[in-house]
Biopython code that builds the backbone (N, CA, C, O; Angstrom):
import numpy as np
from Bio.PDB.StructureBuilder import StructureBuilder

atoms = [
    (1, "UNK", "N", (7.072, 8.681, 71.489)),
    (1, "UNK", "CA", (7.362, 9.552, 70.353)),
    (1, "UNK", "C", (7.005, 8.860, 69.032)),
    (1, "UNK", "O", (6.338, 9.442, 68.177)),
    (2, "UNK", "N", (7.425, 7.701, 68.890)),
    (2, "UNK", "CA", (6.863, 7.146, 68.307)),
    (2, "UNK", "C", (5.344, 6.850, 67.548)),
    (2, "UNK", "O", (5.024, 6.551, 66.397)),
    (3, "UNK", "N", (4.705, 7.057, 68.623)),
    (3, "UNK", "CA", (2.911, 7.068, 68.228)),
    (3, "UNK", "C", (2.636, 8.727, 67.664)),
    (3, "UNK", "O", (1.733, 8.864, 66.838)),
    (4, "UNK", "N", (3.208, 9.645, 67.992)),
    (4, "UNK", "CA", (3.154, 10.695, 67.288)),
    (4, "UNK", "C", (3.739, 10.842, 66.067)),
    (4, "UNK", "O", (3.093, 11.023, 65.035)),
    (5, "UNK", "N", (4.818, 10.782, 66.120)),
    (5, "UNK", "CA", (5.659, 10.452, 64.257)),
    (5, "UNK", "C", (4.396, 9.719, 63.567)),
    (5, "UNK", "O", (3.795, 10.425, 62.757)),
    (6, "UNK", "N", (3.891, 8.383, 63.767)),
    (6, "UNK", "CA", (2.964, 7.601, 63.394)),
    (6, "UNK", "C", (1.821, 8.549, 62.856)),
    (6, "UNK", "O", (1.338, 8.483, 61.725)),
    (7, "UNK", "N", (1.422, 9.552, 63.969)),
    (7, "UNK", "CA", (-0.241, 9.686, 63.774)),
    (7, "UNK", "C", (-0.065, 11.346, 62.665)),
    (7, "UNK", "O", (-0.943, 11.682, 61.871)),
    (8, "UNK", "N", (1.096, 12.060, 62.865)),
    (8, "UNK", "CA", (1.593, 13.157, 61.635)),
    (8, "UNK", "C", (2.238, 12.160, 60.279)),
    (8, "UNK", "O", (2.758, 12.451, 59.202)),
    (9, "UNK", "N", (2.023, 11.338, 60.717)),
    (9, "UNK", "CA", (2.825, 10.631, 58.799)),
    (9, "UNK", "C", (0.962, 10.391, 58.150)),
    (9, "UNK", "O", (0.461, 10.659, 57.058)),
    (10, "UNK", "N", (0.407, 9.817, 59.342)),
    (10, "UNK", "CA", (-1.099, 9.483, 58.927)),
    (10, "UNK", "C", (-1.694, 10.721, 58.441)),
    (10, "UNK", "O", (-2.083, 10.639, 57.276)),
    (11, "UNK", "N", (-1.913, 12.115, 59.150)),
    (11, "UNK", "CA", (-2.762, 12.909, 58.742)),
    (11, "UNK", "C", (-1.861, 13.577, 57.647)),
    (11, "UNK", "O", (-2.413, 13.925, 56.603)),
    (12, "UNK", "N", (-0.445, 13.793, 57.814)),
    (12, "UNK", "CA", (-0.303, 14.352, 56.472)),
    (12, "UNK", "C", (-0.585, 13.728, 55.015)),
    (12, "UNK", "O", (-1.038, 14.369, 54.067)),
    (13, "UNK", "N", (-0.168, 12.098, 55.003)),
    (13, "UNK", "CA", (-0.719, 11.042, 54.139)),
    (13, "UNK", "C", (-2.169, 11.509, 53.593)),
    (13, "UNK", "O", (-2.384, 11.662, 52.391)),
    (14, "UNK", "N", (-3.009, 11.690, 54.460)),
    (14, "UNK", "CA", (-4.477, 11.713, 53.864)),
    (14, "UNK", "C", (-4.277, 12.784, 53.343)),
    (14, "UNK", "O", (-4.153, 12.866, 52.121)),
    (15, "UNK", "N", (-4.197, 13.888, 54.177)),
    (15, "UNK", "CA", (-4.318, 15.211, 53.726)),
    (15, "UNK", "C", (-3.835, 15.583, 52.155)),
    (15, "UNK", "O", (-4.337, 16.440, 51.428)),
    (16, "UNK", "N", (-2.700, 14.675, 51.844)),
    (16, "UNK", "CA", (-1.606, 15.497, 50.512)),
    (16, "UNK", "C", (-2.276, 14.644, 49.398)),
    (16, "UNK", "O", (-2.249, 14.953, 48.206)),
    (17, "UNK", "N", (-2.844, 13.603, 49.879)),
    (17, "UNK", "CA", (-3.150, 12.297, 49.236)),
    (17, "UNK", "C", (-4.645, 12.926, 48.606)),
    (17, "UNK", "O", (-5.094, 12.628, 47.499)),
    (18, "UNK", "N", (-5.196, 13.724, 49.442)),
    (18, "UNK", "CA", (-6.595, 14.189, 49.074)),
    (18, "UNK", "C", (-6.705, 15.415, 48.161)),
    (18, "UNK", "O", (-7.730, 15.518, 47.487)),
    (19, "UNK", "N", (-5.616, 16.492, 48.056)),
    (19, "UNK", "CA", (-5.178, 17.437, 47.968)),
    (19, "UNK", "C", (-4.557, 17.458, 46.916)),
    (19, "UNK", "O", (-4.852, 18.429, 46.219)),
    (20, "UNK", "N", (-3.471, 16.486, 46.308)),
    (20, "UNK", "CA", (-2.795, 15.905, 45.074)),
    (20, "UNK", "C", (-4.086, 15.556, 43.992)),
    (20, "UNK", "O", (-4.283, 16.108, 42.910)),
    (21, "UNK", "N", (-5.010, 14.322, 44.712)),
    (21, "UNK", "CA", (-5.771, 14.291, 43.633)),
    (21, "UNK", "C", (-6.932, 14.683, 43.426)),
    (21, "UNK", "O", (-7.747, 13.908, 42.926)),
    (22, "UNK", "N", (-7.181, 15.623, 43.669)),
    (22, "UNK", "CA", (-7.885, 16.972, 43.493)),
    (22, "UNK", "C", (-7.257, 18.037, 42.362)),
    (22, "UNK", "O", (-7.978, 18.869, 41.812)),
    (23, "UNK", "N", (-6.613, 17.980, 42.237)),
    (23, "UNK", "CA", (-5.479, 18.828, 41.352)),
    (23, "UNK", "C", (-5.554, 17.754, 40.260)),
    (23, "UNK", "O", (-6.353, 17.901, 39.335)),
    (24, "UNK", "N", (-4.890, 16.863, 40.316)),
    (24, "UNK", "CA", (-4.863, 15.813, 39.369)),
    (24, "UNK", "C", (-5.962, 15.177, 38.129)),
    (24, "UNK", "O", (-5.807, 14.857, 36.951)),
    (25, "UNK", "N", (-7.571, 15.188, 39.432)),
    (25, "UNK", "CA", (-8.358, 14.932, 38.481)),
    (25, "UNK", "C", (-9.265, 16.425, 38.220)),
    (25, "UNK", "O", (-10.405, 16.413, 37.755)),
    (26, "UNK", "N", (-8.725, 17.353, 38.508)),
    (26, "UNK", "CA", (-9.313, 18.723, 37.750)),
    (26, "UNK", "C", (-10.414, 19.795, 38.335)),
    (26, "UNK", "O", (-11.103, 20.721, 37.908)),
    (27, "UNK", "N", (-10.121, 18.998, 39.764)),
    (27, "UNK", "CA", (-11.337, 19.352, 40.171)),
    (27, "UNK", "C", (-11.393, 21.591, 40.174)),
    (27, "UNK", "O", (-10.574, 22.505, 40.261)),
    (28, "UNK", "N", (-13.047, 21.421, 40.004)),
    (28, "UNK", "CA", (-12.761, 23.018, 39.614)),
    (28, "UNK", "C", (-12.290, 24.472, 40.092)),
    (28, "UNK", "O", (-12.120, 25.541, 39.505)),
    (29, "UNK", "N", (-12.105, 23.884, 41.898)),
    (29, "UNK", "CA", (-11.565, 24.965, 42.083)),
    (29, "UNK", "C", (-10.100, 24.794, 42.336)),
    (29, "UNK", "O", (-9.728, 25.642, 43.148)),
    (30, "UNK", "N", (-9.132, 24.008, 41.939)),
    (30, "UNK", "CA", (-7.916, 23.855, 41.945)),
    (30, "UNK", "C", (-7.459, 24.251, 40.438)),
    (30, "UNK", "O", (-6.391, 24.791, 40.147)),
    (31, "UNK", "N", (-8.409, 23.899, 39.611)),
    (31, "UNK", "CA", (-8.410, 24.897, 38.263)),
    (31, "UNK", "C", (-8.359, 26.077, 38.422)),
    (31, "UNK", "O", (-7.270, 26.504, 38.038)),
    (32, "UNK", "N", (-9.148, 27.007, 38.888)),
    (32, "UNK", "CA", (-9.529, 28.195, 39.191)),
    (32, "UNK", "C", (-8.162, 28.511, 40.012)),
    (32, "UNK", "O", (-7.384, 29.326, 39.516)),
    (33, "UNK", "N", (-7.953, 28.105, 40.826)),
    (33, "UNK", "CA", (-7.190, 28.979, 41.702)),
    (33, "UNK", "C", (-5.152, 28.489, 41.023)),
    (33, "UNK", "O", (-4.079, 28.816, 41.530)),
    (34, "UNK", "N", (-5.388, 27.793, 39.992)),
    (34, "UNK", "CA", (-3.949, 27.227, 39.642)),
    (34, "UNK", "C", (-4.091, 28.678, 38.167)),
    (34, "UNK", "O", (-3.394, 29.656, 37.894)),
    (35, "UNK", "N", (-5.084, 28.211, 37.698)),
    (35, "UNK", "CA", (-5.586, 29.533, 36.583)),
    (35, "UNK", "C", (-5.063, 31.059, 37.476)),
    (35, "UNK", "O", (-4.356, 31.838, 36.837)),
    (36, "UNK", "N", (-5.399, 31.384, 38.779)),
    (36, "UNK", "CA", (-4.866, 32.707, 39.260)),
    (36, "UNK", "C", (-3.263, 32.793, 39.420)),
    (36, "UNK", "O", (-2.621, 33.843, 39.459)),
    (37, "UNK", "N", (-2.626, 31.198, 39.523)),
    (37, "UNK", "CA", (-1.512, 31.935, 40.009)),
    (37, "UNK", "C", (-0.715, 32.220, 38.287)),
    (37, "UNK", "O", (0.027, 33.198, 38.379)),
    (38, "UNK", "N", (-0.711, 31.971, 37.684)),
    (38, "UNK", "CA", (-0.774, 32.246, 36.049)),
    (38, "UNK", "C", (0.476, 31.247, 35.421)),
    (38, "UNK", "O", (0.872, 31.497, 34.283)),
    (39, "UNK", "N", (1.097, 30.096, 36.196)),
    (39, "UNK", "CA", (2.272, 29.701, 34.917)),
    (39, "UNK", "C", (1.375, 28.545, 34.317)),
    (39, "UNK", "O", (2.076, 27.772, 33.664)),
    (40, "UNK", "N", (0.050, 28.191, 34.337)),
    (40, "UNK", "CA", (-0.487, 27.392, 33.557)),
    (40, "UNK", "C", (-1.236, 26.550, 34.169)),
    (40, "UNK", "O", (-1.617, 26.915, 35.281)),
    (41, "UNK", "N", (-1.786, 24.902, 33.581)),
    (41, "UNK", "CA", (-1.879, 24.302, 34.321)),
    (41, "UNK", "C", (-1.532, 23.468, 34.291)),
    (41, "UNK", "O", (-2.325, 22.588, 34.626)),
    (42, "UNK", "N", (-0.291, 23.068, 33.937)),
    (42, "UNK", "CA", (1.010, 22.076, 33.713)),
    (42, "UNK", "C", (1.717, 22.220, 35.524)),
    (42, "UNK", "O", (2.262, 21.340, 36.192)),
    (43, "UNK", "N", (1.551, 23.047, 35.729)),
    (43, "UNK", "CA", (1.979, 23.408, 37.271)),
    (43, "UNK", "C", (1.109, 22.971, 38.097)),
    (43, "UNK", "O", (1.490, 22.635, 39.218)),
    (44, "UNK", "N", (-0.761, 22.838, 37.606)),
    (44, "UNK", "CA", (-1.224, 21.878, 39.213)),
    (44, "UNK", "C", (-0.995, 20.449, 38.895)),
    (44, "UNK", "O", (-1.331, 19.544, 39.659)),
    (45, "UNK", "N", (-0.469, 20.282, 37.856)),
    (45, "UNK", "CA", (-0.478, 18.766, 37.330)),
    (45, "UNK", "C", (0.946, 18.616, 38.136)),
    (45, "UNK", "O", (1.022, 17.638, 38.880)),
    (46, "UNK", "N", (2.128, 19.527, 38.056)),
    (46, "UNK", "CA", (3.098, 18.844, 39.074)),
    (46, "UNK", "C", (3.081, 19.207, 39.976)),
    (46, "UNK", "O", (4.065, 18.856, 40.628)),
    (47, "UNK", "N", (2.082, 20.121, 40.733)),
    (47, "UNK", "CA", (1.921, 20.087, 41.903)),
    (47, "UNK", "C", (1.225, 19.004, 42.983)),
    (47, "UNK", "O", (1.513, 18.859, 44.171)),
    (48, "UNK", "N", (-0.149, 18.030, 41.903)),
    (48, "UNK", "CA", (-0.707, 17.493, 42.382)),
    (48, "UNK", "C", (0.675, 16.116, 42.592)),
    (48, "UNK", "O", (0.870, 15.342, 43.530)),
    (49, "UNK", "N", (1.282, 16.263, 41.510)),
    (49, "UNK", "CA", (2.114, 14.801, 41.842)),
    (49, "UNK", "C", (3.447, 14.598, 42.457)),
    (49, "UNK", "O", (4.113, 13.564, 42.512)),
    (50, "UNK", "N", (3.813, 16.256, 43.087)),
    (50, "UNK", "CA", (4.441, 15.897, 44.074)),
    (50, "UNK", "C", (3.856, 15.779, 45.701)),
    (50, "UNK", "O", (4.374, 15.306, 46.713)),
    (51, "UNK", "N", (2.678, 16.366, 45.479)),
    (51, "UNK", "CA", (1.896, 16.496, 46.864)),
    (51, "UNK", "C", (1.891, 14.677, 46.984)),
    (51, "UNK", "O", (2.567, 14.070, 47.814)),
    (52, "UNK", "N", (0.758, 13.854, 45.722)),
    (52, "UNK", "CA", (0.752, 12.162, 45.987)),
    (52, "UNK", "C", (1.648, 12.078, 46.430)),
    (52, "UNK", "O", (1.717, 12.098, 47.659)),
    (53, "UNK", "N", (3.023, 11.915, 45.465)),
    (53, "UNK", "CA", (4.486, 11.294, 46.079)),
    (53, "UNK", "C", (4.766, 11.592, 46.998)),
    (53, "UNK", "O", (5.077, 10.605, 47.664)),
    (54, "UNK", "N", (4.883, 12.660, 47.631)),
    (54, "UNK", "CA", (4.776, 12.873, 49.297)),
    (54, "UNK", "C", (4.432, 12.201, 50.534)),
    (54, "UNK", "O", (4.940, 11.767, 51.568)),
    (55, "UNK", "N", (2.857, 12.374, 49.674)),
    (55, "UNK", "CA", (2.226, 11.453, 51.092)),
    (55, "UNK", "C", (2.255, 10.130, 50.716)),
    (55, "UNK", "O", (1.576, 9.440, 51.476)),
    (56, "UNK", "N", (2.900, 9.385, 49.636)),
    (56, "UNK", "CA", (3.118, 7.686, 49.638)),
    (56, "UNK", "C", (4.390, 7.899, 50.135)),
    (56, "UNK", "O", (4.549, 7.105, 51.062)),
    (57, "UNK", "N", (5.505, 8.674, 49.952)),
    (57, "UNK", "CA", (6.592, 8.418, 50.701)),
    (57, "UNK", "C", (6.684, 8.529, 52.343)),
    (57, "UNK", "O", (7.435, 7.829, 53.023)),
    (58, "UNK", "N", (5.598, 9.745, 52.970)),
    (58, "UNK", "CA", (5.204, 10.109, 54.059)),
    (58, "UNK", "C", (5.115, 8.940, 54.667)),
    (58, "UNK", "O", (5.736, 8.883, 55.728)),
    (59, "UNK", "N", (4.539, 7.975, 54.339)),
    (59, "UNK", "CA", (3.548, 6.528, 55.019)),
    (59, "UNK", "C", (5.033, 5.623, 54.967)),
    (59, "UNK", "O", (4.958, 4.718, 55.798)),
    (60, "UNK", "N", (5.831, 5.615, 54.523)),
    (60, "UNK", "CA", (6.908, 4.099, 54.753)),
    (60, "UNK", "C", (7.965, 4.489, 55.263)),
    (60, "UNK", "O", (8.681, 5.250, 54.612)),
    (61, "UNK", "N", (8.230, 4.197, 56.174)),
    (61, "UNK", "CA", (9.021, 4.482, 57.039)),
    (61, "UNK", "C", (9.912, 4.924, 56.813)),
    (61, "UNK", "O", (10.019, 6.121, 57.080)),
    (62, "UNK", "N", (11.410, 3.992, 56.004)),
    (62, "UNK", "CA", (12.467, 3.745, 55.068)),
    (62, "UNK", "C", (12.567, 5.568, 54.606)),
    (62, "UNK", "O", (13.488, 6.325, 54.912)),
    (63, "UNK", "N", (11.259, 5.936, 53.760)),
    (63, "UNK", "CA", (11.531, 7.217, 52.969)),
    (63, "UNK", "C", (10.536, 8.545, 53.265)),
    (63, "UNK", "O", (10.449, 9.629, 52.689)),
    (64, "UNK", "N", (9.997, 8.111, 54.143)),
    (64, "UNK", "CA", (9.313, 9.034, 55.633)),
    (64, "UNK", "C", (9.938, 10.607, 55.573)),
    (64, "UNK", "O", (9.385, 11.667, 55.281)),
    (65, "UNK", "N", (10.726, 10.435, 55.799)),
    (65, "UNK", "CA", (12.044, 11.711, 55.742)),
    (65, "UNK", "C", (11.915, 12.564, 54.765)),
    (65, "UNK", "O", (11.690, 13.773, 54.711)),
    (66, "UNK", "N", (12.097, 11.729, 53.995)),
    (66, "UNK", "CA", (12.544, 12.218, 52.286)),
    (66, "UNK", "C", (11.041, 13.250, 52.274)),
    (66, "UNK", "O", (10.989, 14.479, 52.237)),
    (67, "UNK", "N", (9.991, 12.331, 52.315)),
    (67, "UNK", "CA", (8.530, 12.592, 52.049)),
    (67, "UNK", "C", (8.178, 13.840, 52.610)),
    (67, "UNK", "O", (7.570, 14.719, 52.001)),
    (68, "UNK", "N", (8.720, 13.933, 54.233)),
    (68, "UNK", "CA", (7.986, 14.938, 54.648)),
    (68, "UNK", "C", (8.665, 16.253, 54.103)),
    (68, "UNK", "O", (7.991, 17.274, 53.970)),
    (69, "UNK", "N", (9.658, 16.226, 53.870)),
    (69, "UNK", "CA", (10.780, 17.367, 53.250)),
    (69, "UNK", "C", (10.389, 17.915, 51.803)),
    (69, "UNK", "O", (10.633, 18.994, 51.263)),
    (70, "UNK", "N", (9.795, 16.947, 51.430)),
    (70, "UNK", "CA", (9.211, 16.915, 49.909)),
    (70, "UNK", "C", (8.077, 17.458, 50.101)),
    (70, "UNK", "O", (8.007, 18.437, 49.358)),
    (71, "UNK", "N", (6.890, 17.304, 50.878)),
    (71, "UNK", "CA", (6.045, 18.269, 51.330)),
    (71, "UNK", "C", (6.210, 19.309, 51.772)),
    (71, "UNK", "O", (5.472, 20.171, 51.294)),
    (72, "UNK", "N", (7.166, 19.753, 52.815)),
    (72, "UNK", "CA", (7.416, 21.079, 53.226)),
    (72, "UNK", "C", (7.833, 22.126, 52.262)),
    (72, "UNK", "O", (7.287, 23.216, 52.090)),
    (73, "UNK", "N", (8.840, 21.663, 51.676)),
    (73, "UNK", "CA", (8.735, 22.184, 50.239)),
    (73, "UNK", "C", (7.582, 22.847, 49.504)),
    (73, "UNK", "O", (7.586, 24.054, 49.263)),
    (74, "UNK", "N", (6.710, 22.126, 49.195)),
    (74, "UNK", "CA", (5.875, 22.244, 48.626)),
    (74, "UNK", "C", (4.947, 23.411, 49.159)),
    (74, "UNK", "O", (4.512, 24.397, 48.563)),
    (75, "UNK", "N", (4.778, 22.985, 50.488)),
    (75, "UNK", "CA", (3.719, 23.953, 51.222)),
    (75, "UNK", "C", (4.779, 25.178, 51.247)),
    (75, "UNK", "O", (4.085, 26.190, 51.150)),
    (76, "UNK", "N", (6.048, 25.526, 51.328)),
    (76, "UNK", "CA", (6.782, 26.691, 51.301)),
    (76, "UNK", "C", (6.107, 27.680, 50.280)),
    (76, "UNK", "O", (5.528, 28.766, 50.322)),
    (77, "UNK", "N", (6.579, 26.499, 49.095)),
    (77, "UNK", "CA", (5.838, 27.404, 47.710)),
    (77, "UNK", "C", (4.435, 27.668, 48.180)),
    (77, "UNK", "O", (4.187, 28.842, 48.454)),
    (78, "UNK", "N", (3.918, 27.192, 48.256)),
    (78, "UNK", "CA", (2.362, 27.288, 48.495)),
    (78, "UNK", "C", (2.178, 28.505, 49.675)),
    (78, "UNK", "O", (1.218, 29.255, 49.499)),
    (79, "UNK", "N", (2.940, 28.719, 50.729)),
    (79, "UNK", "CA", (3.191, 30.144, 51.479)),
    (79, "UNK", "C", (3.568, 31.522, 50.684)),
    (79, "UNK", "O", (2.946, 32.559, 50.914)),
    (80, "UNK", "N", (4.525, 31.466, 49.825)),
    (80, "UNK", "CA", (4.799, 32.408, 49.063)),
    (80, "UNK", "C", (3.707, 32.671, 47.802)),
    (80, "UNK", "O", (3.677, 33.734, 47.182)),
    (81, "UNK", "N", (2.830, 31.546, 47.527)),
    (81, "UNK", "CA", (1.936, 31.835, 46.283)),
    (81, "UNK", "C", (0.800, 32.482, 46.763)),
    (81, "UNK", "O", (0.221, 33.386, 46.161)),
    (82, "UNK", "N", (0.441, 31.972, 47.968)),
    (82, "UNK", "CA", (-0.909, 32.943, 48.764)),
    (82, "UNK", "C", (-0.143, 34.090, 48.752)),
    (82, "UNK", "O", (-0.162, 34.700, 47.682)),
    (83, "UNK", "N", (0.412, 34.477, 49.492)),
    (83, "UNK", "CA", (1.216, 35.620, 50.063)),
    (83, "UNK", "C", (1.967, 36.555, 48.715)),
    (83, "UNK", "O", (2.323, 37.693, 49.023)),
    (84, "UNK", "N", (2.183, 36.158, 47.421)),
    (84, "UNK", "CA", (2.415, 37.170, 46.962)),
    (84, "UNK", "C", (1.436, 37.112, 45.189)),
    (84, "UNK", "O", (1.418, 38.019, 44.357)),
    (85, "UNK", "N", (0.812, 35.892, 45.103)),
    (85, "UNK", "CA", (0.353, 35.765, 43.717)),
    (85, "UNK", "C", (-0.857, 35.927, 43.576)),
    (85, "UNK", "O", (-1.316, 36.570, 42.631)),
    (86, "UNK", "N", (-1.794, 35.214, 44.751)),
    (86, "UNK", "CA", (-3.000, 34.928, 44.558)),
    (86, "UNK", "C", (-3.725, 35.833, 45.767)),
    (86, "UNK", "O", (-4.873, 36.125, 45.432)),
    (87, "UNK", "N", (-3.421, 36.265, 46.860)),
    (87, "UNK", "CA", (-3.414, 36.712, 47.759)),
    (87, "UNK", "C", (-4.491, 36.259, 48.855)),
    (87, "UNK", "O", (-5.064, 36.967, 49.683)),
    (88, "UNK", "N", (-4.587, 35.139, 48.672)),
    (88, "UNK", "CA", (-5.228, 34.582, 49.803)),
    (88, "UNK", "C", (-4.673, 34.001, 51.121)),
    (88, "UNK", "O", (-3.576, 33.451, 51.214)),
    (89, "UNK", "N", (-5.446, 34.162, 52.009)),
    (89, "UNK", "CA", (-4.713, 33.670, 53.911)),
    (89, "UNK", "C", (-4.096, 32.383, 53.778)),
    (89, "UNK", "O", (-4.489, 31.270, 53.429)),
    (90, "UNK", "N", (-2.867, 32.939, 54.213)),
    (90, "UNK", "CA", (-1.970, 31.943, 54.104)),
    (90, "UNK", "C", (-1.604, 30.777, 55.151)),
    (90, "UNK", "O", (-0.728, 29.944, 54.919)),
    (91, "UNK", "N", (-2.495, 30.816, 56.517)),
    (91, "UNK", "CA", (-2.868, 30.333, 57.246)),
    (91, "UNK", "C", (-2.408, 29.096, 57.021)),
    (91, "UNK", "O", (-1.267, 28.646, 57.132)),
    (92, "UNK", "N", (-3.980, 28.306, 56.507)),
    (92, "UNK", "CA", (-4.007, 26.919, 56.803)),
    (92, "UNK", "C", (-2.283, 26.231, 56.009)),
    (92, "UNK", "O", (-1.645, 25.242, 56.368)),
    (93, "UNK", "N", (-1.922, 27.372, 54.704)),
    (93, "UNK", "CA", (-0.492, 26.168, 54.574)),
    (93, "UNK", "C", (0.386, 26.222, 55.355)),
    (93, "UNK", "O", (1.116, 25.265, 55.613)),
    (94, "UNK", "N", (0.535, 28.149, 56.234)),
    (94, "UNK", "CA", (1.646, 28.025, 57.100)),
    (94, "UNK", "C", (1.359, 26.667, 58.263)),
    (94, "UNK", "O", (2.398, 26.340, 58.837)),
    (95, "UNK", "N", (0.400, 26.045, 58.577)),
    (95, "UNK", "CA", (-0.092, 25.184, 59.391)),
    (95, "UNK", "C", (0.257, 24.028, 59.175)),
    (95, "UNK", "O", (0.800, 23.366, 60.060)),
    (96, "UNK", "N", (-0.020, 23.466, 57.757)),
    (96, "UNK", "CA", (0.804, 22.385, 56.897)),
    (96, "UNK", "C", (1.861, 22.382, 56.943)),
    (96, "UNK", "O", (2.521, 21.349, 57.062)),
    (97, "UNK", "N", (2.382, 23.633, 56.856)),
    (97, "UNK", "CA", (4.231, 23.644, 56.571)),
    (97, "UNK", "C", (4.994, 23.332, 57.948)),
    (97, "UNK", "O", (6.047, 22.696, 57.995)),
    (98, "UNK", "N", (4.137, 24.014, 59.378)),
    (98, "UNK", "CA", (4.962, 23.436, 60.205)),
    (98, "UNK", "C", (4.791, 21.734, 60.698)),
    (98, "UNK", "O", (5.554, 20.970, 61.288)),
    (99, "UNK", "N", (3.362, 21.578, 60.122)),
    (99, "UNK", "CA", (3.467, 20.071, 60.724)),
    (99, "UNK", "C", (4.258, 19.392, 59.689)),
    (99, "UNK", "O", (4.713, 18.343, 60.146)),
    (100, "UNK", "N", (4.491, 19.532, 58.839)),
    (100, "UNK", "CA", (5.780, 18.910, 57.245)),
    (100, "UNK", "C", (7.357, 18.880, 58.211)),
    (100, "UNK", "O", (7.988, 17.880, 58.552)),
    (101, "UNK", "N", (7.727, 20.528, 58.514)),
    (101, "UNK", "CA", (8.648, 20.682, 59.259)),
    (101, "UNK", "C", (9.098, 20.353, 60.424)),
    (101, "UNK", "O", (10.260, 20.481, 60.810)),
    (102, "UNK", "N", (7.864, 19.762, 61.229)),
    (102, "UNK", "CA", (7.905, 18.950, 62.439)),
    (102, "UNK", "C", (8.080, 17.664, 62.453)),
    (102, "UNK", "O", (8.711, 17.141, 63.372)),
    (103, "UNK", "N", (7.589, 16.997, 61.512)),
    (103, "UNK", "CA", (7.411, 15.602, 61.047)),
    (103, "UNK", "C", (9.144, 15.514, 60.464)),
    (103, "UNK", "O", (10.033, 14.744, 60.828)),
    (104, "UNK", "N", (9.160, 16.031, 59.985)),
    (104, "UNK", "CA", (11.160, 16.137, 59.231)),
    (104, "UNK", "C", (11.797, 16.094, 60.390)),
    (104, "UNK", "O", (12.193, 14.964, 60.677)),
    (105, "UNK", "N", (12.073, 17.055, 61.274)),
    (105, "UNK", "CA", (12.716, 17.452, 62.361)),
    (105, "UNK", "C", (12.716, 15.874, 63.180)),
    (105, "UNK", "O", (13.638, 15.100, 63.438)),
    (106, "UNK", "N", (11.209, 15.815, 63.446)),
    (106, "UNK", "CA", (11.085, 14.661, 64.604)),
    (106, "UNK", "C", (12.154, 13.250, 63.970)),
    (106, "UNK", "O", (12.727, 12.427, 64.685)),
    (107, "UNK", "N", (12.180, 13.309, 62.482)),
    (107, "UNK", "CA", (12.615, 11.845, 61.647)),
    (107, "UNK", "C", (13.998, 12.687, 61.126)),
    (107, "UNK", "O", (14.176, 12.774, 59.911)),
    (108, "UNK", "N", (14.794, 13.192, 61.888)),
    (108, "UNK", "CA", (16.444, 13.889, 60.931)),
    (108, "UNK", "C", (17.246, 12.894, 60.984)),
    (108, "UNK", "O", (18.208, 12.742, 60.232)),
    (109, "UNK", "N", (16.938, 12.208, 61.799)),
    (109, "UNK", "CA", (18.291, 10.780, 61.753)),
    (109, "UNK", "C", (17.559, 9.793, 60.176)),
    (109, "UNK", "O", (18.262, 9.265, 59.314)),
    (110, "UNK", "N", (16.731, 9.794, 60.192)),
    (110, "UNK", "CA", (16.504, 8.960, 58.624)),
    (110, "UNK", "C", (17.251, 9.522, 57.858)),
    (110, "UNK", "O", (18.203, 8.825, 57.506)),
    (111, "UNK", "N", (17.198, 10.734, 57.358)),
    (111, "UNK", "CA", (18.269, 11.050, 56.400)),
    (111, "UNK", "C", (19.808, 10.521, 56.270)),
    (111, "UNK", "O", (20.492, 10.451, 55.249)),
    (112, "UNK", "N", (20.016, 10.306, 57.095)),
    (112, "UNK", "CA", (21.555, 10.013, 57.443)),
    (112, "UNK", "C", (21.086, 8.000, 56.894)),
    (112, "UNK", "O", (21.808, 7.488, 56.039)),
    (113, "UNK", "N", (20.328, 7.457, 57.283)),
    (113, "UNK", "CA", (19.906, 5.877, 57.269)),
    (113, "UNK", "C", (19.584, 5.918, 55.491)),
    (113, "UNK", "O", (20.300, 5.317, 54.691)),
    (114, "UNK", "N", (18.257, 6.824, 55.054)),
    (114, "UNK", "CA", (18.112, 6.842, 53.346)),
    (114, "UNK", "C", (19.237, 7.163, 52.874)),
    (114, "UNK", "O", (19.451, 6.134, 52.233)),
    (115, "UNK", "N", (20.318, 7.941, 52.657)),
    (115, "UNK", "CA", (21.538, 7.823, 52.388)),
    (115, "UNK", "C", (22.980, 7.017, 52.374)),
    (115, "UNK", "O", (23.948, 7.095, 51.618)),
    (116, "UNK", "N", (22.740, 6.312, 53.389)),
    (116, "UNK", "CA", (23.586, 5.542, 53.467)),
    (116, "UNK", "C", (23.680, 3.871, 53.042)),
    (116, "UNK", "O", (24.518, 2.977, 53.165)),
    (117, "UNK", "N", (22.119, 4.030, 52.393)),
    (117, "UNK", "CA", (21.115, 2.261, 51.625)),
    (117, "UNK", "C", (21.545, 2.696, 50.296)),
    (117, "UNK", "O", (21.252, 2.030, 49.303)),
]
sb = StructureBuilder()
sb.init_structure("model")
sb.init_model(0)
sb.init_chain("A")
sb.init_seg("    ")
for serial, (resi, resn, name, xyz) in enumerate(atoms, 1):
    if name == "N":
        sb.init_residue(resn, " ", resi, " ")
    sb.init_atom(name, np.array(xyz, "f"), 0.0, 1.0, " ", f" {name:<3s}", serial, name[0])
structure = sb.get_structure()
């Protein structure tokens, strides 16, 4: 179980890590599509930097937990913004969101360990 926790902390890591700074450094269609959902673009700027913080927390063990919860989150919103703002297939995040939610689930005893440091 172990080598799996491992290899979902890895692909979500890249994935949010790639995805954050993309948003971050402006790239144009995260403009475009942050421009459709309309609160600005002060919103992909904290979107991109909770996606990073995610996937650096995703990767260390200690706050693993925290991380993936902090992503699922994220991709939640990101389910409801296809689905009611921008109206695009909401697919690939519902896909993200369960591997976020799987990765949490698989690590629920950390929470109880980050809380108690």
């Amino acid at each position: 179980m172990k080598i799996v926790i491992w290899i979902l902390r890895i692909v979500l890591c890249v994935a949010f890590l790639g995805s954050g700074m993309m948003k971050l450094i402006g790239n144009p269609m995260a403009v475009e599509m942050f421009g459709k959902i309309g609160f600005g673009q002060w919103f992909r700027y904290l979107t991109g930097v909770l996606e990073v913080l995610g996937a650096l927390w995703v990767i260390i063990p200690r706050f693993s937990v925290a991380g993936s919860a902090l992503l699922a989150c994220v991709m939640a919103g990101a389910v409801c913004t296809h689905l009611f703002l921008i109206g695009l297939d909401p697919t690939p995040a519902i896909v993200v969101l369960a591997v976020s939610l799987l990765l949490t689930y698989l690590q629920r005893d950390g929470f109880g360990k980050l809380l108690s440091r």
